[in-house]
Backbone bond lengths (Angstrom), bond angles and torsions (degrees), N, CA, C in turn:
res aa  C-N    CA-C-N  psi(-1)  N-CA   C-N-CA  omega(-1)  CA-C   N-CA-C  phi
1 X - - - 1.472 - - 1.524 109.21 -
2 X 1.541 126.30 139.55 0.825 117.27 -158.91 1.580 100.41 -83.04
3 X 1.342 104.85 -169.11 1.864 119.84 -166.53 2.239 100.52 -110.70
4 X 0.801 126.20 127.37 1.574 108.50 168.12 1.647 100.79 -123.32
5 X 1.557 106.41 113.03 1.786 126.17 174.04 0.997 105.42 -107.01
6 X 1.309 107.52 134.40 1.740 132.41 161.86 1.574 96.16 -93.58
7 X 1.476 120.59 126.65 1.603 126.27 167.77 1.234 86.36 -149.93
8 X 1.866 97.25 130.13 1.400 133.22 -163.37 1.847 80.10 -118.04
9 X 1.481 93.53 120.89 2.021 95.41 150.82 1.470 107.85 -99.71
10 X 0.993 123.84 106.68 1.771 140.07 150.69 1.360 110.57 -2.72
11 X 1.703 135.97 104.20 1.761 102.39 156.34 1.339 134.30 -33.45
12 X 1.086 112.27 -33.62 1.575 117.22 -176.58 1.266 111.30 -70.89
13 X 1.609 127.30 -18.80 1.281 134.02 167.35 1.481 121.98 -72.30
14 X 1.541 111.57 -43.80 1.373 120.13 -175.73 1.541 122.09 -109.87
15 X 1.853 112.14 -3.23 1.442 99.76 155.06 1.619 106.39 -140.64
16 X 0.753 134.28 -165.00 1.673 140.73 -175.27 1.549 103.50 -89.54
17 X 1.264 147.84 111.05 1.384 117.51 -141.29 2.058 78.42 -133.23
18 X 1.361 121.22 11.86 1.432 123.15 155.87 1.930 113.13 -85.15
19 X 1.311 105.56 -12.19 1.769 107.54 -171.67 1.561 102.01 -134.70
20 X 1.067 108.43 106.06 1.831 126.77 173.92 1.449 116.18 -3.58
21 X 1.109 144.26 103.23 1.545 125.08 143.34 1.829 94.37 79.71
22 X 1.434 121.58 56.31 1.350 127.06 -178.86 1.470 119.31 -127.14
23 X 0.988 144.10 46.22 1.257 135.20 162.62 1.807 118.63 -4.39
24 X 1.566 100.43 141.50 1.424 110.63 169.73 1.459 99.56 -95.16
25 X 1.132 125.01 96.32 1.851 104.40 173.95 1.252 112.30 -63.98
26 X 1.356 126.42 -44.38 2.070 111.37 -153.40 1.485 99.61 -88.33
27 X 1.731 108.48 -6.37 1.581 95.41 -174.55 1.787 94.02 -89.44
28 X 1.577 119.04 -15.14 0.846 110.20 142.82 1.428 168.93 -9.05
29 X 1.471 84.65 -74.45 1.750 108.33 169.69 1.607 107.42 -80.23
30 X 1.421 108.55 -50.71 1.416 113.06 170.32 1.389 133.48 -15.96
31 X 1.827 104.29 -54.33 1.266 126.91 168.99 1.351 106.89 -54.37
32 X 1.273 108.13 -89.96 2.048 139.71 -169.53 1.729 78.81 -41.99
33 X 1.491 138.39 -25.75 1.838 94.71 171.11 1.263 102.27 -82.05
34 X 1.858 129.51 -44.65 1.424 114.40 -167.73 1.748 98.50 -58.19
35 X 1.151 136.52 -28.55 1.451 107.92 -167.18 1.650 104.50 -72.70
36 X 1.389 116.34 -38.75 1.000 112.01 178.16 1.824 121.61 -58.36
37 X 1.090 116.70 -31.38 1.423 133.25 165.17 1.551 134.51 -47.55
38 X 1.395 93.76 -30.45 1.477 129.40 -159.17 1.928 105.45 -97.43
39 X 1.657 76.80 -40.63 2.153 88.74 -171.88 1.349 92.98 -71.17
40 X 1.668 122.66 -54.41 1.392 128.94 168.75 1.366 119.05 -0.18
41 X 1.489 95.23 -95.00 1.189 123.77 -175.02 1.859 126.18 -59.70
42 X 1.166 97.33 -10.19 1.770 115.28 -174.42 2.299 92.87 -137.88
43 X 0.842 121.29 89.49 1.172 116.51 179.17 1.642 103.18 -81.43
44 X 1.367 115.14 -21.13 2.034 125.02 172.59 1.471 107.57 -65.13
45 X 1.010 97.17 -8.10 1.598 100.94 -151.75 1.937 87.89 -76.86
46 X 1.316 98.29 125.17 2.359 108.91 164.61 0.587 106.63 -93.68
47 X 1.430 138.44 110.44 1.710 137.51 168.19 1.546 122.93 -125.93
48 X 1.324 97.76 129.36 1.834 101.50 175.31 1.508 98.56 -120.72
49 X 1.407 98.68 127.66 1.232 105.71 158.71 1.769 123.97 -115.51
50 X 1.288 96.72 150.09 1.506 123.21 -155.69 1.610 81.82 -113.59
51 X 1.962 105.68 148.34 1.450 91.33 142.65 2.145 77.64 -163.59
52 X 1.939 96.15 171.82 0.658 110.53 -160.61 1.648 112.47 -93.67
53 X 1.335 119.64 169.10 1.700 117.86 -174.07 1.296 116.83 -69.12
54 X 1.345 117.87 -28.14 1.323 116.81 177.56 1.785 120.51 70.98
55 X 0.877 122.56 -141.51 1.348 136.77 -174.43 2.068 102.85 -91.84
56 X 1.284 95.23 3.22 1.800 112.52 179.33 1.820 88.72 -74.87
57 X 1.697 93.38 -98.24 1.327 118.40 -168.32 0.932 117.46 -72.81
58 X 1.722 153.68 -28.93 1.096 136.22 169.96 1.591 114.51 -80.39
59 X 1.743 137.78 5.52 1.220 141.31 111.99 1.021 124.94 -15.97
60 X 1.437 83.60 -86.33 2.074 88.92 -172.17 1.289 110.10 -57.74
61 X 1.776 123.71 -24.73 1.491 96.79 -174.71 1.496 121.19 -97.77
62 X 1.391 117.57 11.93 1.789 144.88 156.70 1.225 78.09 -59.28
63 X 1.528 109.73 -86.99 1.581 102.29 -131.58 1.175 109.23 -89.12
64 X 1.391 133.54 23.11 1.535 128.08 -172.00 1.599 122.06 -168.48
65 X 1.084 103.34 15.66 1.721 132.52 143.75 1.606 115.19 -94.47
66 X 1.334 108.66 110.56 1.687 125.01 150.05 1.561 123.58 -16.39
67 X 0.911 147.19 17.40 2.057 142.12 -175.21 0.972 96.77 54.24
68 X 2.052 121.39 -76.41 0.875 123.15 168.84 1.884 144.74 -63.15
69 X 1.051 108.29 110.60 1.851 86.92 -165.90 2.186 102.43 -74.95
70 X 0.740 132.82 -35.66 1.243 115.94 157.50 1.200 130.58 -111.61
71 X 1.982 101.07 128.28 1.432 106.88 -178.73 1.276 111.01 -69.91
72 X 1.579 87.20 162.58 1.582 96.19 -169.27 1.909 115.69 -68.87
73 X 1.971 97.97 -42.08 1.200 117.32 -169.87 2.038 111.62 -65.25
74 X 1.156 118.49 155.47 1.495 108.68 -158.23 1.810 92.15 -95.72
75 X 1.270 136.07 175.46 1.416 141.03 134.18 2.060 86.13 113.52
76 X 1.090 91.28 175.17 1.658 112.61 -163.88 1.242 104.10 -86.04
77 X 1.363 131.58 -25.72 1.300 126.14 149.79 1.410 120.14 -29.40
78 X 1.032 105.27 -65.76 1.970 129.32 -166.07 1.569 99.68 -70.81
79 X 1.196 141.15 -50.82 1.442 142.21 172.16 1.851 91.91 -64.36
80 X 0.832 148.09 -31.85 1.275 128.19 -143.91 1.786 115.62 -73.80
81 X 1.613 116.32 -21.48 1.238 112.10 171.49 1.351 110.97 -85.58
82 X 1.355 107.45 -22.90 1.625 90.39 174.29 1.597 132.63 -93.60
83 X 1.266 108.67 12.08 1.588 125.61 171.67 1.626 90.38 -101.79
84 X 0.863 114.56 -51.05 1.975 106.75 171.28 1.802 105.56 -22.28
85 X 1.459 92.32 -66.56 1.373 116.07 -179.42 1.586 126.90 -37.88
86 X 1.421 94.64 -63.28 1.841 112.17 155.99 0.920 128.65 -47.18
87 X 1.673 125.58 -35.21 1.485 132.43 162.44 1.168 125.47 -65.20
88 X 1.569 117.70 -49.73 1.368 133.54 149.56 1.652 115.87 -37.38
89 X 1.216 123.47 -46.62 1.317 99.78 -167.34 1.899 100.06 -88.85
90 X 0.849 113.82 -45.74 1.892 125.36 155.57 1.570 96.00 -20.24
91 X 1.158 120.48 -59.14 1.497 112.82 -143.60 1.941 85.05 -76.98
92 X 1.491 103.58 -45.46 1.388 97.80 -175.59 1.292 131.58 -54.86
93 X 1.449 109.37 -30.80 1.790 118.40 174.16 1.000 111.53 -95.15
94 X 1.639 124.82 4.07 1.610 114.66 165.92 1.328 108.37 -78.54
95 X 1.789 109.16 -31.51 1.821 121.00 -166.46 1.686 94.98 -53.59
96 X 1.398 99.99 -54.89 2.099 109.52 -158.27 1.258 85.10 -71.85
97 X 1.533 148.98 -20.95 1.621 127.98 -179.79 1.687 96.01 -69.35
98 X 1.218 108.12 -67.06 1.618 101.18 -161.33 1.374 112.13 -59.66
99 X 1.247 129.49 -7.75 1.829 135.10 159.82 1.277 93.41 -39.58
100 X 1.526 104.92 -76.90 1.508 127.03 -170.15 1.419 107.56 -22.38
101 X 1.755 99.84 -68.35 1.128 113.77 -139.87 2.193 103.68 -66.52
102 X 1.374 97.11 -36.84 1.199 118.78 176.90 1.375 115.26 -59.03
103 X 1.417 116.88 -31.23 1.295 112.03 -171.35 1.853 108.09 -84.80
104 X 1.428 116.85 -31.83 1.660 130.40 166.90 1.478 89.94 -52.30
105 X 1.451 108.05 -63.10 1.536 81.96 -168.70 1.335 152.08 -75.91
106 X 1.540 108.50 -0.42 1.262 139.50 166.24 1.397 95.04 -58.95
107 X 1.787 132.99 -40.54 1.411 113.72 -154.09 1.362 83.30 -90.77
108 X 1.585 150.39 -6.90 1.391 128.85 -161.60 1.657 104.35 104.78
109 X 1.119 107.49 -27.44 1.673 100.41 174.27 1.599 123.57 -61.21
110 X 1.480 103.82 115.06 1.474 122.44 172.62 1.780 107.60 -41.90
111 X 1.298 128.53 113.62 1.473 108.75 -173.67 1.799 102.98 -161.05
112 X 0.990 85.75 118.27 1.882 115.96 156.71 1.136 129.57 -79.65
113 X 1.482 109.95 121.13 1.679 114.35 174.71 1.370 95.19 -90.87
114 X 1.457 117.06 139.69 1.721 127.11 158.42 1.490 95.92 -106.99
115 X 1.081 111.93 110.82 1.391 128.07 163.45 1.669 118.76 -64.30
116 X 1.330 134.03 80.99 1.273 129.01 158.43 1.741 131.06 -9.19
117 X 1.083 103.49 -73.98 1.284 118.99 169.05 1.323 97.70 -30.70
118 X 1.448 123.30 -87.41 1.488 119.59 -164.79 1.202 147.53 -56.06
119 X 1.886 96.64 -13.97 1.304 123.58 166.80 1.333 144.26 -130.15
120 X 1.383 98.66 29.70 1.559 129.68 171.58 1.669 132.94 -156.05
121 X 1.564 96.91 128.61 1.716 121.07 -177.47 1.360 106.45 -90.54
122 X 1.267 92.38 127.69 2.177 93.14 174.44 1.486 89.91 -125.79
123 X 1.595 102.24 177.19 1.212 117.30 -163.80 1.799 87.15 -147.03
124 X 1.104 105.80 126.89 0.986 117.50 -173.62 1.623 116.98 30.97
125 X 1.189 139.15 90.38 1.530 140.04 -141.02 1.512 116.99 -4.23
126 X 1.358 111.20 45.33 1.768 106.75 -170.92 1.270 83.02 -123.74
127 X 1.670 133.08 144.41 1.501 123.37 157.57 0.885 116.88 -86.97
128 X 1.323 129.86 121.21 1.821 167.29 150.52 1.632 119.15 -27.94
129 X 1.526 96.96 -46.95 1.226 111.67 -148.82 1.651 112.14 -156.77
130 X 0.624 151.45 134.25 1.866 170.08 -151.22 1.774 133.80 177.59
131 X 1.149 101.31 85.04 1.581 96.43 177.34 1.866 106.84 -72.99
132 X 1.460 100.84 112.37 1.455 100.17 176.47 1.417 102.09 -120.95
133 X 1.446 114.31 51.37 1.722 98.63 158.75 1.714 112.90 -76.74
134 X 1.120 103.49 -32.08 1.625 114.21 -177.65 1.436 109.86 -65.08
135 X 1.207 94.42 -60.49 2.096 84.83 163.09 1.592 119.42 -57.05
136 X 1.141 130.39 -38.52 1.005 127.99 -171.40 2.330 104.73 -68.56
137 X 1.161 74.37 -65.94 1.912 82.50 173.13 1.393 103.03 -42.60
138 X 1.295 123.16 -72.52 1.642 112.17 178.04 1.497 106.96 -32.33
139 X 1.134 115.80 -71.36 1.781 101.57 -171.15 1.761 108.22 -51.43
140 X 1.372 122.23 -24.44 1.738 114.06 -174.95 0.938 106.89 -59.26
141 X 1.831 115.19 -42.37 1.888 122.83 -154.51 1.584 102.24 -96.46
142 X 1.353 117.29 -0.44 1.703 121.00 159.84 1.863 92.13 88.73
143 X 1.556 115.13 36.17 1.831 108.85 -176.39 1.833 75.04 -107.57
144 X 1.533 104.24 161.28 1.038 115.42 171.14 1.409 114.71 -103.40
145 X 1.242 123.27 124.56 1.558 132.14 -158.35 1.934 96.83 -98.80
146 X 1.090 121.03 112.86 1.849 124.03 -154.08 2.168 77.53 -118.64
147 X 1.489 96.07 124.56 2.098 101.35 175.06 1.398 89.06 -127.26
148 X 1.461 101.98 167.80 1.218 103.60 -165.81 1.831 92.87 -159.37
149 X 2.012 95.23 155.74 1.253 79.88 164.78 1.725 152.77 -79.84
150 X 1.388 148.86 139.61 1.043 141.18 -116.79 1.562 120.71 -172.04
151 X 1.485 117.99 143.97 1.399 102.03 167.76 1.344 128.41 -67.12
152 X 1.233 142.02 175.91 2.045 150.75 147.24 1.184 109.26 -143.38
153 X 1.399 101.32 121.33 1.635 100.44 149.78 1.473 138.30 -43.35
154 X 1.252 95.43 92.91 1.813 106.23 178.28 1.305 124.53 -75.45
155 X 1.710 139.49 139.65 1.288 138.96 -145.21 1.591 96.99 -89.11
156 X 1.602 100.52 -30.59 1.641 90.13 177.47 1.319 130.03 -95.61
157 X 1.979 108.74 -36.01 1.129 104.74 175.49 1.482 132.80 -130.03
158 X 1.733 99.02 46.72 0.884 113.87 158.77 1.346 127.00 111.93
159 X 1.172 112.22 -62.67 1.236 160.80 -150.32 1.673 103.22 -156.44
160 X 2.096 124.97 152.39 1.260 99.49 136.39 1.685 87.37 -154.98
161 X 1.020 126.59 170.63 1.940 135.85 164.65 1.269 92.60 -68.87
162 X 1.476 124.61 137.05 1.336 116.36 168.60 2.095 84.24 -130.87
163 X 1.671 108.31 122.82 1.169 112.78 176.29 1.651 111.19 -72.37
164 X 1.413 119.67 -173.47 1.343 130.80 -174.91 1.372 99.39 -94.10
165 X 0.881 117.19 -32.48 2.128 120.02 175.67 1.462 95.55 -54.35
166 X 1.562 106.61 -60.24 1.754 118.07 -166.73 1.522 101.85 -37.34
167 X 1.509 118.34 -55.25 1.683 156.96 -146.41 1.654 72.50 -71.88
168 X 0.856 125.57 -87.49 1.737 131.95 -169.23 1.691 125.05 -55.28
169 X 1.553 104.81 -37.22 1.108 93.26 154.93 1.211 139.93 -53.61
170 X 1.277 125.43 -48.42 1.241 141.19 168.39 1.517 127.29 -57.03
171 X 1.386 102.76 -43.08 1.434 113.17 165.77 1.641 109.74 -65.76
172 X 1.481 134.87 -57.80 1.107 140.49 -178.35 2.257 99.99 -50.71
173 X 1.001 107.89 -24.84 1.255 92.91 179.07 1.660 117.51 -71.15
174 X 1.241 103.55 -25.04 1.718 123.95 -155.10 2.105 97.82 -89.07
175 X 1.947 83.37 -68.93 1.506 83.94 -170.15 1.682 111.97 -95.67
176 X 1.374 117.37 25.09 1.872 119.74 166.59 1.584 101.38 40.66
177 X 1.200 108.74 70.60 1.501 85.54 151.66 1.240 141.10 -104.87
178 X 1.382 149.16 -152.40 1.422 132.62 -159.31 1.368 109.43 -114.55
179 X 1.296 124.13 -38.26 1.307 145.16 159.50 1.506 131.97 -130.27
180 X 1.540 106.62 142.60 1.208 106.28 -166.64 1.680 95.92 -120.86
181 X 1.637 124.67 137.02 1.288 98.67 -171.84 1.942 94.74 -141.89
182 X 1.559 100.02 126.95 1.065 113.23 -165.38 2.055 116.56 -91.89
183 X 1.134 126.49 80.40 0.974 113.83 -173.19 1.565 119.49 -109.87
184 X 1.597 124.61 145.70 1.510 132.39 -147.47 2.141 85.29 -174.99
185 X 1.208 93.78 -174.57 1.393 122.09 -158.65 1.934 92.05 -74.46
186 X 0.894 117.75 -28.50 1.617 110.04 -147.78 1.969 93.41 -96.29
187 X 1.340 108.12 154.49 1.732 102.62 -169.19 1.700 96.79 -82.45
188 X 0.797 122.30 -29.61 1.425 135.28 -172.90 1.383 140.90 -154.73
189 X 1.052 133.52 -174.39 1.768 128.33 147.48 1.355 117.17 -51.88
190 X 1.179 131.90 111.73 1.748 124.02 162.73 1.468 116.28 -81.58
191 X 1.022 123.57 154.35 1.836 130.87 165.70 1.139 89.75 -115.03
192 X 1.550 138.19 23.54 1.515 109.03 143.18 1.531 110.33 -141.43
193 X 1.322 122.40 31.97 1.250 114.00 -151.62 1.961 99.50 -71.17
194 X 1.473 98.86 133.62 1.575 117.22 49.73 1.663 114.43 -132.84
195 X 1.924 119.37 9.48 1.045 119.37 -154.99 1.750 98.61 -87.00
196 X 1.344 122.74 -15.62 1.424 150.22 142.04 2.030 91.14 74.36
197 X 1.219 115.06 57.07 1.121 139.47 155.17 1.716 130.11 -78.06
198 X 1.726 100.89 -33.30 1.616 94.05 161.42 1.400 114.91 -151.63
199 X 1.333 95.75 112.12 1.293 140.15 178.31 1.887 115.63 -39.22
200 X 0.807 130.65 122.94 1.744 121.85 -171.48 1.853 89.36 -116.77
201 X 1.623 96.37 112.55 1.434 104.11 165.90 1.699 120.95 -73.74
202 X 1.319 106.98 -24.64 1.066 106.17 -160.11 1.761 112.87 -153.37
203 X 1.631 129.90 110.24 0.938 133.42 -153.14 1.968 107.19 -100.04
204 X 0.759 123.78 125.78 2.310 106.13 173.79 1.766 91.10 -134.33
205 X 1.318 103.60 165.34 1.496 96.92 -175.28 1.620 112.62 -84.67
206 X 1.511 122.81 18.93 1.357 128.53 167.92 1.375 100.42 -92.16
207 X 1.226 123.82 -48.39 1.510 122.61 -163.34 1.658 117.44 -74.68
208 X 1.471 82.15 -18.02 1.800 100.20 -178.87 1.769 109.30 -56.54
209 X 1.725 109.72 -26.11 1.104 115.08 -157.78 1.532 102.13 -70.57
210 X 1.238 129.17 -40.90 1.432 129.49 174.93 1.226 112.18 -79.81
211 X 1.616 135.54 8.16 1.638 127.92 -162.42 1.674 84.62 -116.91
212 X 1.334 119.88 -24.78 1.370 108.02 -166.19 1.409 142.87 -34.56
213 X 1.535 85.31 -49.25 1.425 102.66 -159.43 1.782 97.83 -90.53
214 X 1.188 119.28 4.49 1.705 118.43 179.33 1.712 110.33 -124.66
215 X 1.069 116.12 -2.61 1.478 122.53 169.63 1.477 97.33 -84.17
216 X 1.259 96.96 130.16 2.050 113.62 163.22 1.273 113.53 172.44
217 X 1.444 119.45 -174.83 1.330 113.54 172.22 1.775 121.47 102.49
218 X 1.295 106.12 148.06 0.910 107.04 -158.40 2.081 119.05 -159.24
219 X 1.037 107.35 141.97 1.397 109.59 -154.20 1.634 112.82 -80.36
220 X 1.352 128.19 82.14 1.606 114.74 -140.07 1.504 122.91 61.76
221 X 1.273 121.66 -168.84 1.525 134.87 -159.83 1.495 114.17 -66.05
222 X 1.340 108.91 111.30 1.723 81.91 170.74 1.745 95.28 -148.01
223 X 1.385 96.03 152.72 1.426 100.01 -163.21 1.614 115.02 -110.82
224 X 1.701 94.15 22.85 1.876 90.60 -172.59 1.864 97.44 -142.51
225 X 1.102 106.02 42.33 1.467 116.66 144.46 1.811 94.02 101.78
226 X 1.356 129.82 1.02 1.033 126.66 -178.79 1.927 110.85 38.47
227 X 1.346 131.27 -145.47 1.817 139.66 -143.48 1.400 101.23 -48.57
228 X 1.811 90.00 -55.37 1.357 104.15 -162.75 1.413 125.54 -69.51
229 X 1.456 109.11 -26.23 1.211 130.86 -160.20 2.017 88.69 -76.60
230 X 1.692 103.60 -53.44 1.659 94.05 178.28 1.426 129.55 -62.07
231 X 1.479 106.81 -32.68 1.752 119.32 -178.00 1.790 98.48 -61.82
232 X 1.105 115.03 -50.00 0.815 91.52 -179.60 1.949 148.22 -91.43
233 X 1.249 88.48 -7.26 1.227 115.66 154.36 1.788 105.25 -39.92
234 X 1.254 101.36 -82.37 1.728 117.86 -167.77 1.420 101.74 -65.28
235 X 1.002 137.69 3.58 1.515 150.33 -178.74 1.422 84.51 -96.47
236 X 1.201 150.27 -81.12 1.266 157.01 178.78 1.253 109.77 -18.44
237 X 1.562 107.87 -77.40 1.699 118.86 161.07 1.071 133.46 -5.51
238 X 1.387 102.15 -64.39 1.662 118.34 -150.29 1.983 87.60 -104.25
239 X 1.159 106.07 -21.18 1.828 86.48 152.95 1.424 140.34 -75.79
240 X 1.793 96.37 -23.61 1.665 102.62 -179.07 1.858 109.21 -99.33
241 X 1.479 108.78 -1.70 1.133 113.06 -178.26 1.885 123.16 -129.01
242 X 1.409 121.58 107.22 1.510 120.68 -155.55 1.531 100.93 -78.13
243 X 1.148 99.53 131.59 1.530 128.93 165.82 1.755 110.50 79.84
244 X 1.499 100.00 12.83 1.195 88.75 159.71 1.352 143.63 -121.15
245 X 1.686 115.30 150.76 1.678 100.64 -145.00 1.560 99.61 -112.96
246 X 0.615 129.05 -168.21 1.772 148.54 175.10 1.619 121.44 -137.28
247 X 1.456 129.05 127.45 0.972 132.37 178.44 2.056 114.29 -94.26
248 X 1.066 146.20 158.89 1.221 142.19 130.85 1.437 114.35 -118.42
249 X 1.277 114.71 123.81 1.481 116.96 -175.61 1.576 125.07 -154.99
250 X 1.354 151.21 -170.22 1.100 122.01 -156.99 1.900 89.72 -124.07
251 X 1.193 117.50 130.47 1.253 117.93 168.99 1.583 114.73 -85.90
252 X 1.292 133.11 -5.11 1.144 131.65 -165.25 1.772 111.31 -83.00
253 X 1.383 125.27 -10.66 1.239 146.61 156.00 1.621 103.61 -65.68
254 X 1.563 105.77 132.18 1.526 97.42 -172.87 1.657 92.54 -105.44
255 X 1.838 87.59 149.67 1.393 104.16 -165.17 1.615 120.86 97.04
256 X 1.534 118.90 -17.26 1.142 115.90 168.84 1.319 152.87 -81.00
257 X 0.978 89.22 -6.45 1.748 130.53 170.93 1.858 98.77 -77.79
258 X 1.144 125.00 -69.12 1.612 130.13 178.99 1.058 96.19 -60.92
259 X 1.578 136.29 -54.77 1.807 110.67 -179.41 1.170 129.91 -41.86
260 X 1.768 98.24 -46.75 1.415 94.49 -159.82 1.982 115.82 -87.74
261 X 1.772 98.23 9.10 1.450 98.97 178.00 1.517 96.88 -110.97
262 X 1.191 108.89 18.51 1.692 108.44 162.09 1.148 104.12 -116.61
263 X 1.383 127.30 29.50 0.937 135.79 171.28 1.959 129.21 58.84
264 X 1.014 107.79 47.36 1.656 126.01 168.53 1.662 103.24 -106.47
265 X 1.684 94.08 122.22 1.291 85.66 151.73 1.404 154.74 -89.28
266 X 1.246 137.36 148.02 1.476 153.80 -164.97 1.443 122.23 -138.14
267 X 1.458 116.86 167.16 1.286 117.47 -135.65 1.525 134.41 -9.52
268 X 1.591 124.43 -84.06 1.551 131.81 171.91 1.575 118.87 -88.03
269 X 0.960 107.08 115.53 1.583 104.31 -176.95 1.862 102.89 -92.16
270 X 1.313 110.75 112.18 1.972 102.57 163.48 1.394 99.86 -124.58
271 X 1.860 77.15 140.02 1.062 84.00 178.40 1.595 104.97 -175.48
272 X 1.496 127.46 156.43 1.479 112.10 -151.28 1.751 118.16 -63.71
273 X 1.799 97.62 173.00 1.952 89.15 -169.58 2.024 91.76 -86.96
């Protein structure tokens, strides 16, 4: 029976996310061969990969998103810098998708972008709405369907950031998969970050209760809640969904990315008590 993985690459993994609009290329390629390595060798293997904006989209949406997402003043005038904004940050996480997408396909990997934006309504930054036959068919015909994080037109405010956790949460509700595996710059969960002295092997949503308040943080700019914002996300998950776990671990070690979708575990394991 086959396997269905969600593996998220981190912005902080795949661009420099301290210097504007920078791509890592070779840590790049690095990746797109283990995935390609990985499909190889496991042809059962369902995989979507997610990855994050990096130094793309959480840029553009600092410097070119409004504070406020709706102006106060009425008429198309008054919206008009902040749909500027929406385009701008769109245009920026479409650039770091087709990196992505280009670099899979350099190894031979069959691969589909699902564009967010074009196929999802949120309501107040929650998604509403998702046509995933296209994701779904990509995984039937064995293409790899690569989402990313992204803007949507939201009913209330306008505009909203919808992160790659968000992208997976939602998906993990629909298509259940077994593991979700989160890899970025950092080896694990810290309980002290940022002096990153103690290490959390292992996350359940009881134990979470004492880690709370010292999990956070984040590697340069990020505008969708950075450590804490993901732990707990997948903490959520893996309560409404049985037997499935979540990884956090560091992809910047080569080869760690293919371990851990051959299933070894690495850095934070969550997963229910």
């Amino acid at each position: 029976m086959s396997e269905l993985v969600f593996l998220k690459l981190g912005g902080s993994l795949i661009t420099d996310k301290t210097r504007p609009y920078t791509l890592r290329v070779e840590k790049l390629k690095t990746l797109a061969k283990e995935i390609h390595a990985v499909l190889g060798e496991n042809p059962q293997l369902r995989l979507v990969v997610g990855h994050g904006s990096g130094s793309f989209g959480h840029y553009a949406a600092q410097e070119h998103l409004p504070p406020s997402p709706l102006p106060d003043a009425e008429g198309r005038q008054a919206w008009a810098p902040y749909w500027r904004g929406f385009a701008e940050v769109w245009y920026r996480a479409t650039q770091l998708n087709r990196h992505v997408v280009e670099a899979l396909h350099a190894e031979a990997v069959p691969v589909v972008a699902i564009q967010p934006s074009a196929s999802i309504v949120s309501r107040d930054g929650v998604i509403e709405n998702w046509n995933l036959s296209p994701l779904e068919s990509a995984l039937e015909a064995g293409i790899l369907p690569v989402i990313y994080g992204d803007m949507a037109f939201d009913s209330v405010r306008g505009g909203a950031v919808l992160s790659t956790e968000t992208l997976m949460y939602y998906l993990a509700g629909h298509l259940r998969p077994g593991r979700i595996l989160l890899a970025g710059l950092e080896a694990a969960v810290w309980a002290d970050f940022p002096s990153r002295h103690q290490r959390v092997g292992k996350v359940t949503p009881s134990s979470y209760k004492e880690l709370a308040g010292r999990v956070g943080g984040s590697h340069g700019v990020d505008v969708t809640g950075g450590m804490k914002a993901k732990v707990e996300q997948m903490l959520s998950l893996v309560k409404r969904i049985p037997g499935l776990s979540a990884q956090v671990f560091s992809g910047e070690r080569a080869g760690n990315v293919e371990r851990a979708l051959s299933g070894e575990v690495l850095g934070t394991l969550i997963e229910g008590d």
